[in-house]
C-alpha positions in Angstrom: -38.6 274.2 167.0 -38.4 274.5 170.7 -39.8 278.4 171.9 -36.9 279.9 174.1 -39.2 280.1 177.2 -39.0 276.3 177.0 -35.4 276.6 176.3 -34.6 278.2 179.5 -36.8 275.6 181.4 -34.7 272.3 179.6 -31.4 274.5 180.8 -32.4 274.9 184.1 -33.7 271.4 184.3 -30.3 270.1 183.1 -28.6 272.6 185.2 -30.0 271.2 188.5 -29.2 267.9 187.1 -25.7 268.4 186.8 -25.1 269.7 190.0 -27.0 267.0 191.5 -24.3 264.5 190.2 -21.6 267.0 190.5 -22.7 266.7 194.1 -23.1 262.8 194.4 -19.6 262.6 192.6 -18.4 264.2 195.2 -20.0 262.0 198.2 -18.7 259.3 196.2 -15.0 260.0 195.8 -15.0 262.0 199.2 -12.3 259.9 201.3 -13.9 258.6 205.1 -11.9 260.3 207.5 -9.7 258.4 209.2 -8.5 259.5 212.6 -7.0 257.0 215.0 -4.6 257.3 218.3 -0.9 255.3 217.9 1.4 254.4 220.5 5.1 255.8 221.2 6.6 252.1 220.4 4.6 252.0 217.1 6.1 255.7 215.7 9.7 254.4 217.4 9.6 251.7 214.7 7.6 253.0 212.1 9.6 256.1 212.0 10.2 256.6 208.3 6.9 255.9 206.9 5.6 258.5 208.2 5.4 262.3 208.5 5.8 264.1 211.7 3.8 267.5 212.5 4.9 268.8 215.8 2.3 271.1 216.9 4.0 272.6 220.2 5.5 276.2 219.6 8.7 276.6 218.0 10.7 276.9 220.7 9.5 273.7 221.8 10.5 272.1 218.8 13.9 273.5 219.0 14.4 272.4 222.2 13.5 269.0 221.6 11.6 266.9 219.4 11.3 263.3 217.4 13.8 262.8 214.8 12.4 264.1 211.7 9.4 266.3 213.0 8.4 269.1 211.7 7.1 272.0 213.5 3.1 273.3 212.8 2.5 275.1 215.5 -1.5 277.0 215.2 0.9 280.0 216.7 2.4 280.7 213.7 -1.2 280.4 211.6 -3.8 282.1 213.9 -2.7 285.7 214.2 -3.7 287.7 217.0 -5.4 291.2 215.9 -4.2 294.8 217.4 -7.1 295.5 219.6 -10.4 293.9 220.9 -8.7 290.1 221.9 -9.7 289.6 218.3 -8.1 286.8 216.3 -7.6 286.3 212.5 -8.0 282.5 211.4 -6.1 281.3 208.2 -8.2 280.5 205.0 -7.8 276.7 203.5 -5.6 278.0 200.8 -2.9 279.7 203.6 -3.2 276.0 205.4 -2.5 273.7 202.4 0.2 276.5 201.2 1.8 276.1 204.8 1.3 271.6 204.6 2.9 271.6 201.2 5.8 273.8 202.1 6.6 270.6 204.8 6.3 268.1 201.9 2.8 266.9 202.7 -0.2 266.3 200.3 -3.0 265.6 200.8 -2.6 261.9 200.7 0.7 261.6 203.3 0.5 259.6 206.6 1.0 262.1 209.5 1.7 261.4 212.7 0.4 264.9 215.1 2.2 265.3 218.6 2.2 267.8 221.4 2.2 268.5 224.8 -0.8 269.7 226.1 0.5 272.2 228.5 2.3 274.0 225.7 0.4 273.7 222.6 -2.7 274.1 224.7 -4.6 271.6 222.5 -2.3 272.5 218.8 -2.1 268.5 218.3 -5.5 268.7 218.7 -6.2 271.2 216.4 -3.6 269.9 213.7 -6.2 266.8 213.3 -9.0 268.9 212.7 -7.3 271.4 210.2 -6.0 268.2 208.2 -9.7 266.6 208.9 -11.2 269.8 207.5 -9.2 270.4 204.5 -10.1 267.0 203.4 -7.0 264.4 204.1 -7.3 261.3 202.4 -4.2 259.9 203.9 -4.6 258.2 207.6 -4.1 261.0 210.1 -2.9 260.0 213.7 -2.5 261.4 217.3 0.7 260.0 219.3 -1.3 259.0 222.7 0.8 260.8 225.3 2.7 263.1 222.8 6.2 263.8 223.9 5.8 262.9 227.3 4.9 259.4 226.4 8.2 259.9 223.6 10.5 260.5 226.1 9.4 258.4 228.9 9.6 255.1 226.9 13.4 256.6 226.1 13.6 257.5 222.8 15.9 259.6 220.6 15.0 263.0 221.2 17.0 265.9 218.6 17.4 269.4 219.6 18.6 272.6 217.3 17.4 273.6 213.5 19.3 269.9 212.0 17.0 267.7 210.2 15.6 267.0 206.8 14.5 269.7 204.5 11.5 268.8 202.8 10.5 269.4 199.6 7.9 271.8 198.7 5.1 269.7 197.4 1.3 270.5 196.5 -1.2 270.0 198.7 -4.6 269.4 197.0 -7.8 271.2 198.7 -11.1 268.7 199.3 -12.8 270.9 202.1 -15.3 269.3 204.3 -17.5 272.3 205.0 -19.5 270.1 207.6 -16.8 270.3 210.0 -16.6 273.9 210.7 -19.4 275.8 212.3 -20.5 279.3 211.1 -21.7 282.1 213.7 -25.0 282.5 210.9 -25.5 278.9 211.9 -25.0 279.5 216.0 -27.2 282.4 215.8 -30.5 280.1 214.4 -32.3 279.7 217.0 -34.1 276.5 215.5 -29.9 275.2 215.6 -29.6 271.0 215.9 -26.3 271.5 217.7 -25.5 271.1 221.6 -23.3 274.2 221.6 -20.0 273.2 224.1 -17.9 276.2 225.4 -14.5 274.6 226.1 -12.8 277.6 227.7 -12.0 278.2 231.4 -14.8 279.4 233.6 -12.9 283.3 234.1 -13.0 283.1 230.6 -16.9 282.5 230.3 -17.7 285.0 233.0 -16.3 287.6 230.3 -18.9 286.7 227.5 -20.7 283.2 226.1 -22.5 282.0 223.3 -26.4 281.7 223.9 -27.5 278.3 225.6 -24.3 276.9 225.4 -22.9 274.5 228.2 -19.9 274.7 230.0 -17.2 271.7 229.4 -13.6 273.1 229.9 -11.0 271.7 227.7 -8.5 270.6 229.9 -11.7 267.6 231.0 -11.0 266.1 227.6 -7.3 264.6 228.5 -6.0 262.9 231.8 -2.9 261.4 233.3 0.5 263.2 233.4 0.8 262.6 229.9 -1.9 264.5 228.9 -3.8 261.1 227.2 -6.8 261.8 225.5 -10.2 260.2 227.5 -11.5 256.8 225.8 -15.2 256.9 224.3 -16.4 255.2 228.3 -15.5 258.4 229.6 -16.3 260.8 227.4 -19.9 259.3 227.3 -19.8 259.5 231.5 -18.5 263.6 230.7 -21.0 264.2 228.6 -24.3 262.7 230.8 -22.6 264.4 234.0 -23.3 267.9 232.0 -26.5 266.9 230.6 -25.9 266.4 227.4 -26.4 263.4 225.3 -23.2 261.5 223.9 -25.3 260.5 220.4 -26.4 264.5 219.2 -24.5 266.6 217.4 -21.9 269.1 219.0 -20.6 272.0 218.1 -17.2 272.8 220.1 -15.8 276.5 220.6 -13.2 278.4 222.7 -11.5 282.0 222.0 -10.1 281.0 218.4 -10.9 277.5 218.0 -7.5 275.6 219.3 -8.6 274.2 221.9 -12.3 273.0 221.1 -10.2 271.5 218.0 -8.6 269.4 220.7 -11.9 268.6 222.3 -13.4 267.4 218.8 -10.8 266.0 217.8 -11.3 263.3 221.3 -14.7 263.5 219.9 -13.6 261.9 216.6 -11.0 259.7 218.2 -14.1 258.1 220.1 -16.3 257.5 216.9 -18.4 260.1 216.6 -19.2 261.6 212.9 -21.6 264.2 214.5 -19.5 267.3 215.9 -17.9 270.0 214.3 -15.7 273.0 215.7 -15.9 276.7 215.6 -12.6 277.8 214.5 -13.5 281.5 214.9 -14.4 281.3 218.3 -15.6 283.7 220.9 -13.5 286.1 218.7 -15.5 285.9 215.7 -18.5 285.3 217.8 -18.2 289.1 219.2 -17.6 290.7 215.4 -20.6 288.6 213.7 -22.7 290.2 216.8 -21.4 293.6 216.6 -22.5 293.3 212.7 -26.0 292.0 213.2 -25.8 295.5 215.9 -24.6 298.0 213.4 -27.3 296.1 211.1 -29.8 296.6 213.2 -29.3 299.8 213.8 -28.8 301.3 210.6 
């Protein structure tokens, strides 16, 4: 007969074992990202197999887009608050709710365009929320976004016409690693180069500790906005001191447009960088917390 206190220790025992494999089944089944640039001509012919996530605002998409393209703009997802500059971020649950209602799983091939100027980094971001909520399907960015589209002269539709899709389920497989918490920022023993990806009038107005300055906007060149090749980001990276092989932690005001610059991260290889989707905004609320903490 085995006494209970040795009952207890064979269920905790057998407890820690299962999570351990609950944990390794899920390394194992866990899909690699993958995240890769394609041309204009390549979505021109490849139209169909696809599905197209047009991250500029609506309006934008109204006024013209690719045939078939569906507007997810982070406009209609990250919600501003009434006072304070504050912004509220959608949970994984709203996001995959929102996917689905386009007709995509979690196992579709999307194609993400925009136009830097007017989705201020939304493509960018649409690859990391899909990244983050664990996408098994092949996830790509159209290199040059619409202007590259329309400059190699392809059909362009304009209005509300098009396809509706049909609602389907999108399955949640979050990877956690990809999105920073302020709990983590705030350790000072943190392994992270901490990048601030705003403008510089927006860093005069408040920063997170020891973080270095890397505007967004650095991350893209040309007229069509082209994300920088892994060569240049490396060169970016060394000219502001920071080394191209640790691990970085992006962030702006709500986490749109350091997804942009993570998402050129990814694009050039690396596995090591993560985003702060709440931004400065959450930033200031975690530290008035630890404030009223402190104080009371």
């Amino acid at each position: 007969m085995i006494h209970s206190s040795s009952s207890r220790q064979l269920l905790r025992a057998l407890g820690v074992l299962f999570m351990i494999a609950s944990v390794w089944r899920g390394v194992i089944h866990a899909a690699p990202l993958d995240v890769d640039l394609m041309e204009a001509s390549r979505l021109n012919h490849e139209n169909g197999g696809w599905v197209i996530l047009d991250a500029r605002p609506v309006a934008e998409w109204q006024r013209g887009r690719i045939p078939g393209a569906l507007s997810f703009s982070w406009e209609d997802h990250i919600q501003s608050k009434s006072s304070g500059g504050a912004y509220e971020w959608p949970g994984p649950e709203r996001l995959a709710l929102a996917l689905g209602g386009l007709g995509v799983t979690e196992s579709s091939p999307v194609v993400i365009y925009g136009d830097s100027d007017r989705s201020w980094g939304g493509e960018g971001w649409a690859v990391w929320v899909l990244s983050w909520l664990g996408h098994r399907g092949p996830i790509r960015l159209l290199d040059g976004g619409m202007q590259a589209w329309k400059r190699e002269g392809f059909r362009v539709v304009s209005g509300d016409e098009g396809m509706r899709p049909e609602v389907r389920p999108y399955a949640l497989n979050v990877r956690h690693h990809l999105n920073a918490r302020a709990d983590e920022l705030d350790d000072r023993g943190r392994p992270w180069v901490v990048i601030d990806t705003r403008s510089s009038m927006e860093r005069l107005t408040g920063r997170l500790p020891s973080s270095i300055h890397i505007p967004w906007s650095e991350f893209f060149h040309g007229r069509e906005r082209r994300p920088i090749n892994g060569a240049r980001l490396s060169r970016l990276l060394r000219k502001h001191g920071v080394d191209p092989g640790a691990p970085v932690v992006f962030y702006c005001t709500a986490g749109v447009r350091s997804a942009y610059a993570w998402t050129v991260f990814t694009l050039a290889g690396s596995r090591t960088a993560r985003n702060y989707s709440g931004g400065m905004s959450d930033w200031m609320e975690y530290t008035r917390r630890m404030a009223s903490g402190r104080e009371a």
